[in-house]
Steps between C-alpha positions, in 0.01 A plus 500: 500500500832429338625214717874550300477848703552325794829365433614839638408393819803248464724706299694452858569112470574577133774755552682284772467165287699685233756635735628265785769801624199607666420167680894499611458889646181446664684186680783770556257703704328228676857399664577888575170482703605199636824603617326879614225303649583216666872529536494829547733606364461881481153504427453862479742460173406186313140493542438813340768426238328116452167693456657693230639195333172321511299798345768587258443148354185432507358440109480817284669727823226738527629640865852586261388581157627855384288803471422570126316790332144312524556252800580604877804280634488263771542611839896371548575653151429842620714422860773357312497823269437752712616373884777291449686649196459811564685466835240621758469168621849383603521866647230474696648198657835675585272760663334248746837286528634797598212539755551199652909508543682559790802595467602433930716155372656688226597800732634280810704255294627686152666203357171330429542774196799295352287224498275635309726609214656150474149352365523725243783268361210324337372786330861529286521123503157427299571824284833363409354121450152642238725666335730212426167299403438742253275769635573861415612710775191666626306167503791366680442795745126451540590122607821555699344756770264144569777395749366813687241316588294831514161491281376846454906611399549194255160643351657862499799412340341265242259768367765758501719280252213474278488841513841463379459310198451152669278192412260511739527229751383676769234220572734226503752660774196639723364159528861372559566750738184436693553160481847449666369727763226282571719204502766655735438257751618220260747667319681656802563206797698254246713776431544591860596161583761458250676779544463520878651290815271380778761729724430768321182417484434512855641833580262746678512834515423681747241774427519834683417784284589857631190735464543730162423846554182604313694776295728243367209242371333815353772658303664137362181452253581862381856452450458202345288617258709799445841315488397192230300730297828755464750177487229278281235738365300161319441318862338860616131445396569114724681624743309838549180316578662252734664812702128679443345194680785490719457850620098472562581197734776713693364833494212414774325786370258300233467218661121456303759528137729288621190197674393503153808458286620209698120362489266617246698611218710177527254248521302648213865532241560180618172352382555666173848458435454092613204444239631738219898321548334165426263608238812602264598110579292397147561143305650723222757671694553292794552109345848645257812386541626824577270598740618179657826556510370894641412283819816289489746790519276667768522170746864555443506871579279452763767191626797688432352832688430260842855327489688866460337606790529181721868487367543862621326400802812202531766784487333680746458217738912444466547870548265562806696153698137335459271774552323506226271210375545499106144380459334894499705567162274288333235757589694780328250431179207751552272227489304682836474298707492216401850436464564640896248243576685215320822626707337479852346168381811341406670620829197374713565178317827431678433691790100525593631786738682717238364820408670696236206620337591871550834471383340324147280838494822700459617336115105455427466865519853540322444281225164713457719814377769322402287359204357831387829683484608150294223561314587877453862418410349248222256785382803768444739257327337268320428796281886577466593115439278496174 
């Protein structure tokens, strides 16, 4: 036996001695679990997307090496090609979001819609800011629809700029994307708090929603689809499936379609879109200074897009004579629902008996097509800008 043969067997130890990146990534990982794990902080995000980091970076990345005329790619390479860049799976997820939304807050108290355009100052904000740090417009793009705080749309919008002409960064944003909306329960309070009085803090509102016919629930999916696909044709395919998911939960007619769209189909497109977001988080791409400063901007969208809302929130609270508690326009990110959650958490903070959970639902749900019609707006002029 050729004992040198063996060394293969270590080839491992080898590859990561010559490369410390990929000690510092598979740290990166080990504190996503962490944080997904035992903080808990949306676990159904980071610990796919930590499991992806981890296998990414692991020595020689078999689970991500590219497909080549005499070797079969790893498994994420194909996901990442065919899933996620292709667009079927951040569709998919606007299908089962869709699924899963009620639209009862939105329809009793149609402000909560103002709400959730004013988080989509961030979105301009960060746009504005990469391209003053040098990034060319559609990268710019790609990172300013971050403040969205909406995943599968910052993936949409990313791949259609590449499409485009852009340097692909799509792996970058996803991650930061996912991220912030994993860490919306530390990103959003502080925020609250500054911006927010404990009086306004402590106003409740009284829930009392008036029943919505069943014709009106069914035919807003359709002319939602059917107004922002004539007004903003590039937010169609995203909106479409959200109004398509929409309609299957309404309808009461498929109830089987719509079980498994909020169940099924989302748990398995989450598993793959968690594991295949972190796998694109390699030591090549991920530890650059511009990739840093990628996550940078999006903390500020993502900052910029809670304090619009919250600030919106303010001028509502003056207008209303104190009706309104300012805290649910931090929810008007499409983070879903996380951010809602934050809201009735930071109430419940001041007040243990303060419920405005519903009324957080209303801008959640906003902010969800607020984002993709941002993100369709972006799509039809970026183009034009060039």
């Amino acid at each position: 036996m050729d004992w040198s043969s063996l060394s293969t067997l270590f080839e491992g130890f080898t590859e990561i001695g010559d490369d410390p990146r990929l000690i510092a990534m598979l740290a990166i990982g080990c504190v996503l679990l962490y944080l997904g794990i035992v903080r808990k902080f949306e676990p159904l995000l980071l610990v796919g997307i930590a499991t992806g980091v981890i296998l990414a970076n692991l020595p020689l990345g078999e689970v991500v090496i590219p497909a080549t005329g005499e070797h079969v790619g790893g498994i994420l390479y194909y996901f990442d090609q065919y899933l996620l860049r292709t667009e079927i799976i951040p569709l998919l997820i606007f299908l089962g979001l869709g699924a899963l939304t009620d639209f009862t807050p939105v329809l009793n108290y149609p402000y909560t819609l103002l709400l959730g355009a004013a988080a989509q100052l961030g979105v301009f904000v960060a746009l504005t800011g990469a391209v003053a740090l040098g990034f060319g417009l559609r990268e710019a793009a790609s990172i300013g629809i971050i403040g969205g705080a909406d995943g599968p749309t910052t993936i949409y919008v990313a791949t259609k700029m590449q499409e485009l002409g852009g340097s692909n960064i799509l792996g970058p944003v996803a991650v930061a994307a996912y991220s912030y909306m994993a860490l919306v329960p530390v990103i959003q309070p502080p925020i609250i708090r500054l911006l927010t009085t404990k009086k306004e803090r402590l106003v409740r509102m009284e829930y009392a929603p008036r029943p919505i016919p069943k014709a009106v629930k069914i035919l807003l999916p359709i002319i939602m689809a059917v107004v922002v696909g004539l007004l903003v044709p590039h937010a169609a395919p995203l909106i479409g499936m959200f109004a398509f998911g929409n309609l299957l939960r309404e309808c009461l007619v498929v109830e089987r379609l719509s079980s498994a769209a909020q169940n099924e189909l989302m748990n398995i497109v989450t598993i793959i879109l968690g594991i295949t977001v972190g796998a694109t988080m390699t030591a090549e791409v991920f530890l650059d200074w511009g990739v840093i400063k990628i996550f940078l901007l999006g903390a500020f969208a993502f900052m910029v897009a809670t304090a619009g809302g919250v600030l919106l929130g303010k001028l509502m609270y003056w207008i209303s004579g104190g009706k309104i508690n300012p805290i649910i326009g931090a929810a008007g990110v499409s983070a879903v629902p996380m951010a809602a959650r934050v809201c009735q958490r930071e109430a419940q903070r001041e007040d243990p008996s303060n419920f405005i959970l519903m009324h957080a639902m209303g801008p959640n749900v906003a902010g969800v097509i607020g984002t993709a019609i941002a993100a369709g707006v972006l799509i039809s002029l970026v183009p034009e800008l060039i």
